[in-house]
C-alpha positions in Angstrom: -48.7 -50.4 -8.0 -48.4 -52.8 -11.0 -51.1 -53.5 -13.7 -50.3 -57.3 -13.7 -49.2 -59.3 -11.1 -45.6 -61.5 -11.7 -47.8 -64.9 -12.3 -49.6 -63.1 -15.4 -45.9 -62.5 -16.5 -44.8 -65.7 -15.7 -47.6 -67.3 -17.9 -46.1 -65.6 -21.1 -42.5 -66.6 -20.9 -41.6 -70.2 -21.7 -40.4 -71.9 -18.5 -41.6 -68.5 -16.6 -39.5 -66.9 -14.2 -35.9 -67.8 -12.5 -36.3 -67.5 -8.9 -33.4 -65.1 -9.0 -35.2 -63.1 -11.5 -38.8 -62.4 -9.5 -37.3 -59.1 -7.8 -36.5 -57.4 -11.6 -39.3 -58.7 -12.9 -41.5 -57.6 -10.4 -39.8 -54.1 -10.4 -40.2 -54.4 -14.1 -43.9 -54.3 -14.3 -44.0 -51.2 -11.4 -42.0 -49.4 -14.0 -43.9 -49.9 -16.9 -47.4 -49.4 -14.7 -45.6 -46.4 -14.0 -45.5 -45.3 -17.4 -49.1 -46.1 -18.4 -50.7 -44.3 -15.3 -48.9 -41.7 -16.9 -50.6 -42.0 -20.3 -54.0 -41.8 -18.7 -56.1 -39.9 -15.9 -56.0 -40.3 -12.4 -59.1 -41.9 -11.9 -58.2 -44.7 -14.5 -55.5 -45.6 -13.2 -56.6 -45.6 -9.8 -59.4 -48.3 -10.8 -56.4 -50.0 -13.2 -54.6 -50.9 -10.1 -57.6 -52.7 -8.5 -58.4 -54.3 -12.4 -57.3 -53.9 -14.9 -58.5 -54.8 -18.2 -57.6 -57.5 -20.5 -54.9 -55.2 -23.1 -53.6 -53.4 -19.9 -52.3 -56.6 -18.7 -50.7 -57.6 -22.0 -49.2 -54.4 -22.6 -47.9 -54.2 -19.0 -46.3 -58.2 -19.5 -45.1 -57.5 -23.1 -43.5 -54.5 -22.4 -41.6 -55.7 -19.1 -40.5 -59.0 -20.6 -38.8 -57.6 -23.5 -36.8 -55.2 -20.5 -36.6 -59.0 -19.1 -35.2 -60.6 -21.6 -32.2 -57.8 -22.5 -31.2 -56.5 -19.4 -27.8 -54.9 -21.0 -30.2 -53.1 -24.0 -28.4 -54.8 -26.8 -29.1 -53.6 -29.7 -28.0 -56.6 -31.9 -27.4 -60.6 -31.2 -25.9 -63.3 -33.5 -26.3 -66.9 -32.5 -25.1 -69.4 -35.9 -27.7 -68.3 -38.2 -30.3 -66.5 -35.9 -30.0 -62.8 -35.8 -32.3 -60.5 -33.8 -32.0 -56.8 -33.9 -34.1 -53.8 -32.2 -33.8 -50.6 -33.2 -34.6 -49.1 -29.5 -32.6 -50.2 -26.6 -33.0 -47.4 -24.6 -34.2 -49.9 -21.6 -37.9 -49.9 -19.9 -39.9 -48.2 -23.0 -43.9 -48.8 -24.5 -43.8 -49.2 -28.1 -46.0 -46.5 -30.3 -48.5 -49.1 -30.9 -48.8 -50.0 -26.7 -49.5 -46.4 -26.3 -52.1 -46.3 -28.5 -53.9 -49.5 -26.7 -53.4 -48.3 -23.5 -55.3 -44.6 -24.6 -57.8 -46.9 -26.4 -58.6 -48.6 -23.4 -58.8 -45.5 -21.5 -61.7 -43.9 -23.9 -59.2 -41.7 -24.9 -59.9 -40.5 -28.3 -57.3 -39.4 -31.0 -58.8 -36.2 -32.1 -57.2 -33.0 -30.0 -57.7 -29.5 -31.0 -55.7 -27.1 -33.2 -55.8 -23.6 -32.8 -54.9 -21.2 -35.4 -54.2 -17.2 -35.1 -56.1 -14.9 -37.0 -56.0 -10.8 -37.6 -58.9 -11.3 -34.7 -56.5 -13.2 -32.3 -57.2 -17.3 -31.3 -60.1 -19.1 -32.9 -61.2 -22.3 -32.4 -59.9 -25.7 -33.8 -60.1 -26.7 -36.9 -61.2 -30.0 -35.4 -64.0 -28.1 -33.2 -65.3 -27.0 -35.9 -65.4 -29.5 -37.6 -67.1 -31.8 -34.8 -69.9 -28.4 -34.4 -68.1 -27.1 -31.4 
């Protein structure tokens, strides 16, 4: 199961794809699917595999091209006068921000619930009650 198909990844890197490359790049965006169905329920990403919305598709190509484009997870390159650095090289990764899409686009809201312990034992969260639950 991917959330974009190898042409939508092709569209975003200049020249596309190398005909030796399809089977990584295709592996690529199963991995990083992979990784949002785990960010969101079942159901959505049962319907994201049939179609998927607009940001899933981005996410899904920006985060498998920059796997495509360092396949040896350097951390550092110097070419004359260009330098590009990352400070995560860990391979096949969503960035902080792509998570936070991804849950957006899911209707997943950032508020969760914080318990705190009392003489009386578990109350509700702060946040319940602050929302009138």
């Amino acid at each position: 199961m991917a959330f974009a198909t190898l042409q939508q990844l092709a569209a975003r890197i200049p020249g596309g794809i190398p005909s030796d490359e399809e089977a990584r790049a295709g592996a690529l965006l199963v991995d990083i699917s992979s990784m949002i169905a785990d960010l969101v329920d079942t159901e959505t990403a049962e319907a994201w595999a049939i179609t998927a919305p607009d940001v899933v598709v981005a996410v899904t190509c920006s985060a498998a091209y920059r796997a495509l484009v360092n396949p040896l997870q350097h951390a550092s390159v110097t070419e004359g006068n260009y330098t590009w650095r990352s400070d995560r090289t860990d391979g096949v990764f969503l960035t902080p921000d792509e998570e936070k899409r991804i849950r957006r686009a899911a209707g997943q809201n950032q508020f969760g619930t914080i318990e705190k312990e009392t003489e009386y034992g578990f109350e509700g969260g702060i946040i319940d009650q602050l929302l009138g639950f």
